[in-house]
C-alpha positions in Angstrom: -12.3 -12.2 -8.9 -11.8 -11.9 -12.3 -15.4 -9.0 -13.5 -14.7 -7.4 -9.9 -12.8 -7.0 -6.6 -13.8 -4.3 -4.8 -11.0 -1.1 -4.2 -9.8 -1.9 -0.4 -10.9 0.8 1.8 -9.3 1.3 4.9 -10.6 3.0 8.0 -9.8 3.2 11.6 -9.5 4.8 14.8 -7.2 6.0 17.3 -7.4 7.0 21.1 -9.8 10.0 21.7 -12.4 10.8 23.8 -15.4 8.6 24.3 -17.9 12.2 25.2 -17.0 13.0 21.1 -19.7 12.2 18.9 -23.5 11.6 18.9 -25.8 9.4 21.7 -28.2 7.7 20.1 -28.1 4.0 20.2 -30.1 2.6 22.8 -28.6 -0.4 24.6 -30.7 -3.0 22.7 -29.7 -1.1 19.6 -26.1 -1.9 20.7 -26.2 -5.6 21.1 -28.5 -6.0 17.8 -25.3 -4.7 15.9 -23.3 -6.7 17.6 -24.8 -9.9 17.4 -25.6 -9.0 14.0 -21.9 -8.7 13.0 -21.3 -11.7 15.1 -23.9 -13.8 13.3 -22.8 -12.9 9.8 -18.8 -13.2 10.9 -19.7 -17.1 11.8 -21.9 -17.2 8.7 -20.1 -15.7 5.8 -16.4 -15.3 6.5 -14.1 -17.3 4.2 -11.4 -17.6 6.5 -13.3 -18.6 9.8 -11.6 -21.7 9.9 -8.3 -19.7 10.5 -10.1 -17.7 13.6 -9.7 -18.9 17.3 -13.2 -19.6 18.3 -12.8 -19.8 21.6 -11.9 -16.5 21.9 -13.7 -15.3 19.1 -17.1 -16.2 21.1 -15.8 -15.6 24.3 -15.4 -12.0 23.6 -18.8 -11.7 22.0 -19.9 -13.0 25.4 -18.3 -10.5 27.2 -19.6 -7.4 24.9 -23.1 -8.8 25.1 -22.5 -7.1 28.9 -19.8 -4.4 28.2 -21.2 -2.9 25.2 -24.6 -1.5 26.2 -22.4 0.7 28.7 -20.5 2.6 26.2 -20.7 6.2 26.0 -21.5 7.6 22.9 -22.4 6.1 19.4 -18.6 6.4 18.8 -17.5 4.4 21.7 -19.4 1.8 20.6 -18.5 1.6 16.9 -14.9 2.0 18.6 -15.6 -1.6 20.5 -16.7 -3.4 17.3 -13.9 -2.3 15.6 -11.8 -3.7 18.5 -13.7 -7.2 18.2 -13.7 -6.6 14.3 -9.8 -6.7 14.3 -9.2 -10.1 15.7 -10.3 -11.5 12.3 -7.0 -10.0 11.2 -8.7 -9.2 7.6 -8.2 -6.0 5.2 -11.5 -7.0 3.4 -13.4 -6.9 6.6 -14.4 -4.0 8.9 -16.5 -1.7 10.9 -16.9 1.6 9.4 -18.3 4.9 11.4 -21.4 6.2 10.3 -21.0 9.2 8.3 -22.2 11.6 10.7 -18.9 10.3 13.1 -16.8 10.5 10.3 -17.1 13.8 9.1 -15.6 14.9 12.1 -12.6 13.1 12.7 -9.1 14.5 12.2 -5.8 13.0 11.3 -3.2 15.8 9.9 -4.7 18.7 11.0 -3.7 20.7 14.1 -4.2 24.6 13.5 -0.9 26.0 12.9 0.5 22.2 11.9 -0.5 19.5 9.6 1.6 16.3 9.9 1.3 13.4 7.7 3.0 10.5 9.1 4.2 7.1 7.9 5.8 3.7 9.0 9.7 3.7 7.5 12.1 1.4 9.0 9.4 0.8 12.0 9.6 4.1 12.7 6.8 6.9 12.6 8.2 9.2 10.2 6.9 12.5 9.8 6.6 12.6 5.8 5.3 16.1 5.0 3.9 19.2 7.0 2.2 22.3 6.4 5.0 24.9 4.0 5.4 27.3 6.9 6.3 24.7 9.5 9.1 22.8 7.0 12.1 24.4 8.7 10.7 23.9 12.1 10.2 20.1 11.9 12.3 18.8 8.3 10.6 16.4 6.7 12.0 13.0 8.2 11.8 13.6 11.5 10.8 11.0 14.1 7.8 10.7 16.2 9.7 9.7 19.3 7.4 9.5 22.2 3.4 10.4 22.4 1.5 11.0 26.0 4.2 10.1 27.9 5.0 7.0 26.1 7.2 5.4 23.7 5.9 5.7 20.1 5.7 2.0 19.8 4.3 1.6 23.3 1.4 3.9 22.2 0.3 2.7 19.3 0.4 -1.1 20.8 -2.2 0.2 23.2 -4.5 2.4 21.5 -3.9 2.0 18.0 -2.9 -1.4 16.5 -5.9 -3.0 18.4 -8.2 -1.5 16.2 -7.1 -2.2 13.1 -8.1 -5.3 10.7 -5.3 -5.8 8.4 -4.5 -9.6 7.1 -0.8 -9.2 7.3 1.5 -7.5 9.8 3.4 -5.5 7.8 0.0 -3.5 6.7 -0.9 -3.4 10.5 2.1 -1.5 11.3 1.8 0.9 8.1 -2.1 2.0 9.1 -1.5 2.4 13.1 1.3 4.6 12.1 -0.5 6.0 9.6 -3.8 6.5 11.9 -1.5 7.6 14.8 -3.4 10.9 15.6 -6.9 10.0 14.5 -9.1 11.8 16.8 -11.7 14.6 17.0 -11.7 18.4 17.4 -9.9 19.4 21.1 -8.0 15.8 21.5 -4.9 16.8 22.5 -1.1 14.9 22.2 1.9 15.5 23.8 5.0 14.3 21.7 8.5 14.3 21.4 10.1 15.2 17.7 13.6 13.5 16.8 14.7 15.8 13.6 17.2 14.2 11.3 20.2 16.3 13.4 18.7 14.4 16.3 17.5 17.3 18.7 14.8 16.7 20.4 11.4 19.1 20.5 8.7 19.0 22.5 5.1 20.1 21.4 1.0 19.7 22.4 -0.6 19.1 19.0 -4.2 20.1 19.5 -6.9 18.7 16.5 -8.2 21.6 15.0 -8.7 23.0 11.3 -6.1 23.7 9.1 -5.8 27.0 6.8 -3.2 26.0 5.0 -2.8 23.8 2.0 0.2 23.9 0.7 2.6 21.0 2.0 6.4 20.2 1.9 7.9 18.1 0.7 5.6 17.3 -2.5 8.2 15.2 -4.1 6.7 11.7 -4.2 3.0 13.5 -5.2 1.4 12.6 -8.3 -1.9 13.8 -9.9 -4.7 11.8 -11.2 -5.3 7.7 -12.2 -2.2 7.6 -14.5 0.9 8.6 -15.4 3.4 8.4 -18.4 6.9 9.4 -19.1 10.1 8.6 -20.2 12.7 7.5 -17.4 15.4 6.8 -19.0 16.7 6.1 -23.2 14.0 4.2 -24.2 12.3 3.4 -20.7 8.9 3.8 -20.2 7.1 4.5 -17.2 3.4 3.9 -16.3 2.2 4.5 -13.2 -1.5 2.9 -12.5 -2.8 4.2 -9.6 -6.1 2.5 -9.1 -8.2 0.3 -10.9 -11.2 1.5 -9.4 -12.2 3.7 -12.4 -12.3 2.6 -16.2 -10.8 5.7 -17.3 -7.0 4.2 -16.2 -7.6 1.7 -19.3 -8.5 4.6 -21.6 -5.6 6.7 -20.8 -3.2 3.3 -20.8 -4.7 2.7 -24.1 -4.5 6.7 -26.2 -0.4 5.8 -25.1 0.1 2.7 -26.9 1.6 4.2 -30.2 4.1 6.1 -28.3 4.4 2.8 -26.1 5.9 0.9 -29.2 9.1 3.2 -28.6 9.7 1.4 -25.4 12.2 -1.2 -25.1 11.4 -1.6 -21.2 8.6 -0.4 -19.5 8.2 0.1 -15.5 4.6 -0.2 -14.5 4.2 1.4 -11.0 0.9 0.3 -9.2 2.8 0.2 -5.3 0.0 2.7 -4.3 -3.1 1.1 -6.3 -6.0 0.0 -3.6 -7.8 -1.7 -6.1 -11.0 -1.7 -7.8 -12.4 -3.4 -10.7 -9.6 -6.3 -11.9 -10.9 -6.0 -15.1 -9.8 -3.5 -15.8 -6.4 -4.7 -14.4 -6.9 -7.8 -16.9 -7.1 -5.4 -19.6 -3.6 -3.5 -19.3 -1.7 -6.6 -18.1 -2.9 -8.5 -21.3 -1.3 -6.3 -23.4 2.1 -8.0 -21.3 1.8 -11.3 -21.2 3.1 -13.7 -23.7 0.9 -16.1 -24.9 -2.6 -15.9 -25.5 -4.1 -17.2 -22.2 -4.3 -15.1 -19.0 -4.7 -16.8 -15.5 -6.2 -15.2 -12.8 -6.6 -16.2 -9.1 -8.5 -19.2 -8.0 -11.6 -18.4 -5.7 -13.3 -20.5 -3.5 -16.0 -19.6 -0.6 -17.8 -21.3 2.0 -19.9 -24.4 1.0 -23.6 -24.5 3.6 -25.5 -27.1 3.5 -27.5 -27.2 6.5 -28.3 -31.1 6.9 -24.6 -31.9 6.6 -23.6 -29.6 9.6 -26.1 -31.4 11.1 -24.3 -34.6 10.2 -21.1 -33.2 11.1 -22.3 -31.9 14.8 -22.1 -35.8 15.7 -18.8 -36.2 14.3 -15.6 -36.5 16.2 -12.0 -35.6 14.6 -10.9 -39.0 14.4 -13.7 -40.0 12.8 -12.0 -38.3 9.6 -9.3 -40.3 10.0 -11.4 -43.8 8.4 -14.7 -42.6 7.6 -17.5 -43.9 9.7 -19.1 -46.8 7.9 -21.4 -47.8 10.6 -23.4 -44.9 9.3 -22.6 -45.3 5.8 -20.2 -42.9 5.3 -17.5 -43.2 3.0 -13.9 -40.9 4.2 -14.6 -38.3 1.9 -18.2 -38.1 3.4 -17.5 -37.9 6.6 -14.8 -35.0 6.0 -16.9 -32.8 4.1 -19.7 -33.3 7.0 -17.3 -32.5 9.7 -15.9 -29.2 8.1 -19.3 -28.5 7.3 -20.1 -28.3 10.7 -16.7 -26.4 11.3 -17.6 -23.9 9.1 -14.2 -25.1 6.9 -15.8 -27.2 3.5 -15.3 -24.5 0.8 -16.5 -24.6 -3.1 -14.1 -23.8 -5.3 -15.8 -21.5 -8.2 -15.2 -22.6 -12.5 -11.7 -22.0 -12.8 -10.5 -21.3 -16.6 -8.4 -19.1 -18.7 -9.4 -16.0 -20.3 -8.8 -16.0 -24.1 -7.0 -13.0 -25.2 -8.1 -11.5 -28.1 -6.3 -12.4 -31.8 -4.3 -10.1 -32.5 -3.4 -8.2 -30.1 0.0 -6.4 -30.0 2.0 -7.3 -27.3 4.9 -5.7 -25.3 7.3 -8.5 -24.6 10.2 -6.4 -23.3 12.3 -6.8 -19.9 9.4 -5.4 -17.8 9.3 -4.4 -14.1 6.4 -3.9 -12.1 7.0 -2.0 -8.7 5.4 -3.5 -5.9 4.6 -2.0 -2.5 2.8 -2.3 0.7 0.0 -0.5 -0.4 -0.6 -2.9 -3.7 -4.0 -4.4 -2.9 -7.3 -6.1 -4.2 -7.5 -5.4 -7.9 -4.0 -4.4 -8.0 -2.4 -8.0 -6.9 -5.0 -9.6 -9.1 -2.9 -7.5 -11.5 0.4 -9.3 -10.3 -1.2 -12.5 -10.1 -2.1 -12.2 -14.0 1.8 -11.5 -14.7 2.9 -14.1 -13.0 5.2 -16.7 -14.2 5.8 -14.5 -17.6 9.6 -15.0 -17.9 10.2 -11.1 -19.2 8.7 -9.6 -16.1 10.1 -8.9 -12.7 8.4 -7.8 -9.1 10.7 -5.0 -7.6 10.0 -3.3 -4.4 8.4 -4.2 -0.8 5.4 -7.2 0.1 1.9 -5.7 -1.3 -1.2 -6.0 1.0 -2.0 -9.4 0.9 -6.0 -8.8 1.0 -8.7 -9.5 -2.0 -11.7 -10.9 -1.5 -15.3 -10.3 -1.6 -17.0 -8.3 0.9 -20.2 -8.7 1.9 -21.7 -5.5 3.2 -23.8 -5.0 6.0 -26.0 -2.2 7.7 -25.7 -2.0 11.4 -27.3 0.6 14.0 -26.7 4.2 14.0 -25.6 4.8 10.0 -22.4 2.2 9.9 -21.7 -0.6 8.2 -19.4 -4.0 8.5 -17.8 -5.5 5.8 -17.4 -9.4 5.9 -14.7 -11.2 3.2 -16.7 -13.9 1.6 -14.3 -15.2 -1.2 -10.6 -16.7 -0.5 -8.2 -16.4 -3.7 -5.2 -18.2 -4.1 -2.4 -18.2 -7.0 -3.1 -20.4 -9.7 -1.6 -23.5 -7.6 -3.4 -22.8 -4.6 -0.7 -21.4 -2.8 -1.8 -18.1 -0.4 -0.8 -15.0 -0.8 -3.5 -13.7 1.0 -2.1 -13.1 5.0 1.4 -13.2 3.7 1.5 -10.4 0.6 3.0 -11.1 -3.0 6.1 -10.9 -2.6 9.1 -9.2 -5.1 11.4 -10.4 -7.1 14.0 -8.1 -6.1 12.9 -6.6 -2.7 13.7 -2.8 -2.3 12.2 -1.0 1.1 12.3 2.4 1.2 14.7 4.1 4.0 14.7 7.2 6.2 17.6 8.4 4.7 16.5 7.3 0.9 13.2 9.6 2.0 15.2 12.7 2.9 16.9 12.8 0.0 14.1 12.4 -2.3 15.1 8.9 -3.8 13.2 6.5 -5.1 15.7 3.2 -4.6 12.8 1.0 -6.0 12.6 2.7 -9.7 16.3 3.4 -9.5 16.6 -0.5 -9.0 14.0 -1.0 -12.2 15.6 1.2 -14.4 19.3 -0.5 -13.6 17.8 -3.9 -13.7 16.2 -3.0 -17.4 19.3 -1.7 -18.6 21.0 -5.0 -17.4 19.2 -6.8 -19.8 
């Protein structure tokens, strides 16, 4: 966790036609990748003891029939991605091959682009295309899709398709995803604008000529970002940790850094990436000269232990069974290493920081959102506990880990989480999210008028001490 978490990457489908897209996987093709992602899930995946495996196998029985008889290459990456999903886990998917993936389409429609997001539960329409902004104002609401209630539609062919560990990220990337489809897919929706009339159009996918978007108010340009937010309040806004340059261009503002008697670092919309190189802007915060990162733990196989543990009954944990020798502990370890639950718990120490080192120990907020993930909640985790730093905004992700990546037919690949990491106690915050200090959602109305309610609360909350 600490050297490297990989930058989450997130891709998924929506509804769209199962003719789109190449034919080339044969039917044995189709149940090698399958069984091959099936094999490695029971295998490798940290959190396999959290996993109904009932149904898990179960529905890998009834692919090994279904599958073969999809349509297209597409169609069949599109079932995996179903099965995929029921591990609930934003460090493990199914991604197209490249070939598929160059031709999907999410915002673009010809005449219209739409980029859409989840506020309030709603699908908000957060930008479109310059010429289009007076037609359909920027805060309008997807209202109805194909007949159907926005929720209603995404439920059915969206949501099921998506592996996210928490819910809250779930809802954010089917909304997000809503449109995802290929060149000709057509939908039929219903536009609520903020005035509340209603307008009806058939969005067709198709490539957009125009580039220039409205609003661009909440844009921002590059890794990093530095300015002055209020008397004497800095702002830094990290925006992935994924390259090394972001701790370069933290580091050339130090000197003008020392003017700062309260600093807002803004990572709601970091993915991730290396968390070293989160480690080595956070040091430069904490007070003291230790830094704790997560604890990490991963599956523990020993192969004549399951075999041990395969005779084993539940209530044999209970005692122990010392008609075979086994002491209490023994007889755990050999039961939830044939359950596919003992875990190994990796060297778990401090960094040092380095002598010397000048530190910023001023009322410090770091804003927090959805979209705070991998690398970047190893980056809270680090912070956390130092008394002169809050957490203001929304839940982040709640997914690190790391993946183990596999080919499968056809030019894809699967990702499979290998690692769990926990807070320093071994509380989870994986599945649930880090969760703010001070928790500031963003609102429909907060949207339309260009606020940001989460730095306004920073910048009052710095000020107040």
């Amino acid at each position: 966790m600490r050297k490297f978490s990989i930058c989450i990457i997130l891709l998924f489908l929506s509804v769209s036609s199962y003719a789109q897209g190449p034919v080339t996987l044969t039917p044995a093709d189709k149940i090698y990748g399958l069984s091959k992602f099936w094999q490695e899930v029971n295998y490798n995946f940290v959190y396999m003891d959290r996993v109904d495996a009932a149904q898990w196998d179960a529905k890998y029985r009834e692919l090994i029939t279904t599958i073969p008889e999809t349509k297209s290459d597409y169609a069949y990456y599109r079932e995996l991605q179903k099965f995929c999903a029921l591990l609930k886990d934003g460090h493990t998917g199914v991604y197209l091959p490249d070939l598929i993936e160059s031709k999907l389409m999410i915002t673009m429609f010809g005449d219209y682009k739409l980029f859409i997001e989840n506020i309030e539960g709603k699908a908000i329409i957060v930008r479109v295309n310059f010429s289009k902004r007076n037609e359909i104002p920027a805060g309008s609401e997807i209202v109805e899709v194909n007949g159907m209630t926005t929720a209603k539609y995404i439920d059915t062919y969206v949501a099921p398709y998506i592996s996210a560990s928490t819910s809250h990220v779930r809802a954010n990337l089917s909304t997000l995803k809503m449109f995802s489809g290929f060149e000709g897919d057509s939908y039929n929706i219903k536009i609520k604008k903020p005035d509340n009339k209603i307008i009806t159009l058939t969005l067709t996918h198709k490539k957009s000529e125009e580039k220039e978007v409205y609003p661009d108010w909440d844009k921002h340009n590059g890794i990093f970002e530095f300015k002055w937010v209020g008397k004497d309040i800095a702002y830094i806004g990290l925006y992935t940790f994924a390259d090394a340059a972001v701790v370069k261009q933290f580091m050339e503002k130090l000197p003008e850094l020392n003017k700062a008697r309260g600093i807002i670092l803004d990572v709601r919309n970091n993915g991730g990436g290396s968390s070293a190189n989160a480690e080595n802007i956070i040091k430069y915060f904490i007070d003291g000269n230790l830094i704790y990162g997560a604890r990490n733990s991963s599956r523990l196989h020993i192969p004549s232990e399951k075999a041990i543990g395969s005779f084993l009954q539940p209530q044999d944990t209970v005692k122990g069974k010392a008609e075979w020798g086994l002491t209490k502990q023994q007889t755990v370890d050999y039961f939830n290493a044939f359950k596919g639950s003992r875990f190994q718990a990796s060297e778990y120490t401090p960094d040092t920081i380095e002598a010397g080192l000048h530190k910023f120990i001023v009322p410090t907020v770091i804003l927090t959102g959805n979209y705070t993930a991998s690398a970047a909640e190893d980056f809270l985790i680090f912070a956390n506990g130092q008394k002169h730093i809050k957490r203001i905004g929304e839940k982040t992700n709640g997914s690190t880990g790391q993946p183990l990546s596999i080919e499968l037919p056809g030019g894809g690949s699967a990702w499979i989480c290998t690692r769990k990491a926990t807070y320093k106690d071994g509380s989870e915050f994986v599945g649930v999210g880090i969760l703010p200090d001070i928790e500031v959602k963003r609102t429909v109305k907060s949207f339309i008028q260009g606020k940001d309610l989460a730095l306004e609360k920073a910048i009052a909350d710095i000020k107040s001490r």
